[in-house]
N, C-alpha and C positions, 0 to 999 in steps of 0.2 A: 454409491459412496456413502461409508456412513458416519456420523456426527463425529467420533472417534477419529476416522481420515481430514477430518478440516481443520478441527479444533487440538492443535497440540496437546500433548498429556501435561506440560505446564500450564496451560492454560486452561483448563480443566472446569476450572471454578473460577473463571473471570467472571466479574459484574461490576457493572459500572450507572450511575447515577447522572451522566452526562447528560442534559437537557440535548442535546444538538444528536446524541446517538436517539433518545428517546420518538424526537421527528422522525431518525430516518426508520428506525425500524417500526414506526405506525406505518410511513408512507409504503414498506417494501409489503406488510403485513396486507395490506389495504388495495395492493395491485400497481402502485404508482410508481416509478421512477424514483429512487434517490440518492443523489452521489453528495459523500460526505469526506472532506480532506481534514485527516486529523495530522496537527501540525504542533513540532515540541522538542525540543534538547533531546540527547540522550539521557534515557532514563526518565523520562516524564510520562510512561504508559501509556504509550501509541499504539503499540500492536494489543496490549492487558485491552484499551479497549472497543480495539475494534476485534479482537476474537466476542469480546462483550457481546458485542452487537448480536455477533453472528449465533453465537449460543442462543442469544436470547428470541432473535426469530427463528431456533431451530425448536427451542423450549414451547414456542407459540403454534409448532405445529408446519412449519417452511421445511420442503422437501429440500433434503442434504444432498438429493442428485441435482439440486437448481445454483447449488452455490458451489465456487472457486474461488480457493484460496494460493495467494502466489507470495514468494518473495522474488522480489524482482532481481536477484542474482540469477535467480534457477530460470525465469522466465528471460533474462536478455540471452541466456545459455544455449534455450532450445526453442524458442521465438521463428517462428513462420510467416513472411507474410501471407496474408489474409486469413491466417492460424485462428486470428479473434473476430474475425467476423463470424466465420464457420462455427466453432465449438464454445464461444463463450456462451455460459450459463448466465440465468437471469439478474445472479449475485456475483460480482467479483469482487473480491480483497488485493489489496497489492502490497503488501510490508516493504518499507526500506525502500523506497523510489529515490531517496537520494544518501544510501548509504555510499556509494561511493565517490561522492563528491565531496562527502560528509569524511570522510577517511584522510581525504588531500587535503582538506581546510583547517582538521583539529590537530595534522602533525605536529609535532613539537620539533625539527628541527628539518633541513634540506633534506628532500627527497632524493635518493639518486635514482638517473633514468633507468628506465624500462629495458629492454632489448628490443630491437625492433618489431618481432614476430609478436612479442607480448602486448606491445603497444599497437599492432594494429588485431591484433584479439580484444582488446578492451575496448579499442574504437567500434567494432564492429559489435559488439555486445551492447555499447553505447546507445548505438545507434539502432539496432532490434527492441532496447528495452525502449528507447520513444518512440519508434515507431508503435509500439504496440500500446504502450498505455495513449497513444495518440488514439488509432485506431480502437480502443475501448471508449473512449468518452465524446467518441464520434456516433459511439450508437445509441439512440433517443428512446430506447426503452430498457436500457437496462440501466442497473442499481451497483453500483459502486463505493468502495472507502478505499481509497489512497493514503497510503502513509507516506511523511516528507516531514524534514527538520523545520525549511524555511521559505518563502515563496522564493527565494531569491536561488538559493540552491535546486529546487526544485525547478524552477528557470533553465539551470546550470546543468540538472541533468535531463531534460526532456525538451531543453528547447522551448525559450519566449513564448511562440504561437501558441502550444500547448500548453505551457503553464497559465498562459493568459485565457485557453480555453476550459480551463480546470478549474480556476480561480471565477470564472464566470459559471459555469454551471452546480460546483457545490457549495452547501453549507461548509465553511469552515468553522475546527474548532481545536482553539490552541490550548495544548496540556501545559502545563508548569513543569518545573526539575522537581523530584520525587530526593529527599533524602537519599545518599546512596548505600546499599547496605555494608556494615562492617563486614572486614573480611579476618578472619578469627583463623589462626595456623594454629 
């Protein structure tokens, strides 16, 4: 896989000055374990920087076959158990671990139900995306950055125990809202 497959062509030329990415990519650089949860509003460059990251130990010479990169849509979609003990690589990303809880809470107005079929699609998708990001921060030598809005929704979609074990094993590091850009027709 190469640097081009991980790193979006938006994301290209990410770089980021973040003290808290700077640790992790010494510590991944250096052999060690690092899981980093970057936490922050829409639009506060959570994914800008953790592809950062990733650029930046790819730019130091970190084999592009050792890192995966997920947004947790596509990963609750096609999620296996024991899927991430097998094939996870020494680096995972996860983007958007609580976009969908983040979806129901910023509505602006009643949601109407689901249909049945759909709502137990989403439960089970629910429920494959914690298991797995469980299952990733279960394993004690690999290196991870988790993207999430809030602990609390992050709670909300993975589950207390998990967030409580997420929340204990990484640096956290919370972005601010980012100006949002004009939109010019």
């Amino acid at each position: 896989m190469s640097a081009s497959e991980i790193i979006p062509l938006y994301f290209a030329d990410a770089e980021t000055d973040h003290p808290a990415v700077d640790r992790w990519c010494a510590a991944v650089l250096d052999g060690r374990p690092a899981r980093l949860l970057l936490l922050g509003p829409y639009w506060s460059g959570k994914s800008h920087t953790a592809y950062a990251a990733l650029r930046r130990i790819l730019a130091a010479g970190y084999r592009s076959d050792e890192i995966t990169a997920h947004r947790a849509s596509d990963l609750a979609r096609t999620y296996e158990p024991g899927l991430t003990r097998v094939d996870t690589t020494p680096v995972t990303m996860v983007d958007d671990v609580t976009l969908t809880v983040d979806l129901v809470h910023e509505a602006k107005g009643p949601l109407r139900p689901d249909t049945v079929e759909v709502q137990a699609m989403m439960a089970l998708e629910a429920g494959a995306l914690a298991e797995a990001i469980a299952d990733l921060v279960s394993l004690p030598d690999r290196s991870w950055i988790l993207i999430a809005s809030t602990p609390d929704l992050l709670a909300e979609a993975v589950g207390a125990d998990v967030a409580d074990r997420i929340l204990a094993a990484a640096e956290t590091a919370e972005l601010r809202q980012r100006p949002l850009p004009e939109l010019r027709w």
